[in-house]
N, C-alpha and C positions, 0 to 999 in steps of 0.2 A: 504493500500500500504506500510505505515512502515511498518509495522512488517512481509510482506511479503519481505521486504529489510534484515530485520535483518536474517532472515531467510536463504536468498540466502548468505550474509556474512556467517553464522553458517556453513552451507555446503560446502562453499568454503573452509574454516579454516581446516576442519575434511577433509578432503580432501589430506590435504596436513600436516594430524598429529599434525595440533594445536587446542587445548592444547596435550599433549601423552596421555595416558591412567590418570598417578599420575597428571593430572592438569584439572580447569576446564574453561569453559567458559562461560562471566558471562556481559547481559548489561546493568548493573545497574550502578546508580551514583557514583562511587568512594568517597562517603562520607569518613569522619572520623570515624563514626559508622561502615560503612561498611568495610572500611579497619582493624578495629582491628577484626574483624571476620573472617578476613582471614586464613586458615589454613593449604592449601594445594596452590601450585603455579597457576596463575591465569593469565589467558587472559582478560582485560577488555574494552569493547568494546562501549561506552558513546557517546550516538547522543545526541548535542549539541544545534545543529542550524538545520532551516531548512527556506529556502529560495525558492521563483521562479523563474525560469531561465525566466523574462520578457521576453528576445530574443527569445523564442520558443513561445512565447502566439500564439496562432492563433482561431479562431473562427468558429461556423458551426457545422456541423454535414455531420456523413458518413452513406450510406445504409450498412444495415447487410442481408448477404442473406445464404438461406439454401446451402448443397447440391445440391437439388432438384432447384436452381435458386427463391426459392419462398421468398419474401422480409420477413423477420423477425422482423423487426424495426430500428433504427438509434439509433446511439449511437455520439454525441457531441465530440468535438476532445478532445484529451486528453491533460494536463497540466502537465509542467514539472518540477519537484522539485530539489535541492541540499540540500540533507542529510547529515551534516557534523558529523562525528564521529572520538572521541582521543580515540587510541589501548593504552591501556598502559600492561606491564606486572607485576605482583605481587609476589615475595618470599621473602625470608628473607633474599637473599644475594645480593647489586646491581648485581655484578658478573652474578649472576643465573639470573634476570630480563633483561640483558643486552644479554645475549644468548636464552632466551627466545623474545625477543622482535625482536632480529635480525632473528630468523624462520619467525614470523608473517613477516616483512617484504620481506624477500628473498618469501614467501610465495603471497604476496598482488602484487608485480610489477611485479609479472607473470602473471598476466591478468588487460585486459585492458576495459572487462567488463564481467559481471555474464555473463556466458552460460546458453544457453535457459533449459539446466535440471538441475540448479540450481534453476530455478524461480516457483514460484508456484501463484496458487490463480489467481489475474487480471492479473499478470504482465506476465504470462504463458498464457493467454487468448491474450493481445495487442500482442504480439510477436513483440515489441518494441525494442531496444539497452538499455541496463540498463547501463555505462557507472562509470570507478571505475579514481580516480584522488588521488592517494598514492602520502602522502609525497610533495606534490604540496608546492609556494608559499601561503603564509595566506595573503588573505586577508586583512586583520587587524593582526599588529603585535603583539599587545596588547593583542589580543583574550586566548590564550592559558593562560595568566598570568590571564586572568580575570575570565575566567572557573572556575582556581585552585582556586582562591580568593572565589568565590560564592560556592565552596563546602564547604571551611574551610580547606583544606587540603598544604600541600608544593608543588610548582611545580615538578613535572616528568615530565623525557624522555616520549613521546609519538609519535607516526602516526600520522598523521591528515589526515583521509581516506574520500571524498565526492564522495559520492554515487549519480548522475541523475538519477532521474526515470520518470516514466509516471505513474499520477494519472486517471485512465480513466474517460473519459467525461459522462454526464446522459445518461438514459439508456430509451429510447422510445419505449414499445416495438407496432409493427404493428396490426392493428386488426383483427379478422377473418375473413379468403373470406365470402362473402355472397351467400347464396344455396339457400336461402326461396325466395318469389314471394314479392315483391313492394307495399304494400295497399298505395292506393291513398284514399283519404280524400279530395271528395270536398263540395263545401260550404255548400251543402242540408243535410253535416253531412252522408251520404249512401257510405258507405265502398267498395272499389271495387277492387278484388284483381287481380295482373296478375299473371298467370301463365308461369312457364318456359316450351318450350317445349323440352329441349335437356339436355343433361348432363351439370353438372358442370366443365365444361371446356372453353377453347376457341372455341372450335372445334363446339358446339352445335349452335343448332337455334336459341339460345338468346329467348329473353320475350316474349311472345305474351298476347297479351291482348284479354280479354274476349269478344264474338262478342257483337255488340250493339244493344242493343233491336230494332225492326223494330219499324218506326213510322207509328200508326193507322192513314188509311184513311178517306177521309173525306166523308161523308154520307149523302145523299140526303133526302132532304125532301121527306116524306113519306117511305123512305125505312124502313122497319123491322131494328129492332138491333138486331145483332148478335152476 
């Protein structure tokens, strides 16, 4: 489901021309390593955290069914995630990051969540709301300072972009209708099987069982066997 997130990001961005042609986009850690490799202007896009939205838990499972109405299996309700990610932008001039960075934005609070042809993989299966929170309060004021601290690097202007998704639930799938006859097994171990006499459908005459041997009569003294 991440990287089907990052993905819907990636499309949304190119979409709307970020990075242009001369830039690239890039979701790797904003190390100190990474940043002296920089070499052409840079979109950087750093998932952080990731959290449960508790309030959405819910429990259970739903039927999956065909076309044709014929049950396919259950699928578990799905769970729902906050994927927090810092945009930041990279050149060599603040200037040029500062006009770069202000695209991505004018770019991000234009939507209020990924469209359904931006999604791909589960998240294009749930047909779920994928839901985008640009530039929101932080949570933790502290957060951003602490990020830059554990890469090693100086604080930057950044986004703070939290992406909800839906993790899909397990996947159960149904088993196959049954077409073959019933063998019953009883105690004497002698196998006896029913036959169906109709199609496999609703529609047919269902099972019928094999007739039952006639019980031999009882025979009089003196008679002959027969």
């Amino acid at each position: 489901m991440i990287d089907e997130v990052d993905e819907g990001i990636r499309a949304l961005l190119a979409e709307g021309d970020i990075p242009d042609d001369q830039g690239e986009l890039a979701f790797d850690a904003p190390t100190t390593d990474w940043t002296s490799r920089r070499n052409a202007p840079t979109v950087n896009v750093f998932l952080y955290d990731i959290r449960e939205d508790l309030e959405r838990r819910r429990t259970g499972s739903v039927e999956v069914r065909g076309e044709d109405g014929d049950l396919l299996g259950w699928r578990g309700v799905a769970r729902w995630f906050r994927l927090s990610y810092l945009v930041t932008a990279w050149t060599n001039r603040p200037r040029d990051e500062h006009r770069l960075l202000s695209g991505v934005l004018r770019c991000l609070v234009g939507h209020e969540r990924l469209e359904r042809r931006l999604l791909t993989g589960s998240l294009a299966e749930l047909d779920l709301s994928v839901t985008l929170d640009v530039a929101g309060p932080m949570s933790d004021s502290g957060a951003a300072t602490d990020v830059w601290s554990a890469l090693g690097g100086e604080l930057k202007p950044a986004i703070q972009l939290v992406v909800t998704a839906p993790l899909a639930g397990e996947w159960r799938p149904a088993g196959q209708p049954v077409t073959e006859g019933v063998v019953l097994r009883p105690a004497a171990d002698e196998s006896r099987r029913l036959r169906y006499a109709g199609p496999t459908t609703a529609q047919g005459e269902g099972f019928a069982a094999a007739r039952p041997r006639p019980t031999p009569g009882r025979r009089r003294r003196g008679e002959p066997i027969r």
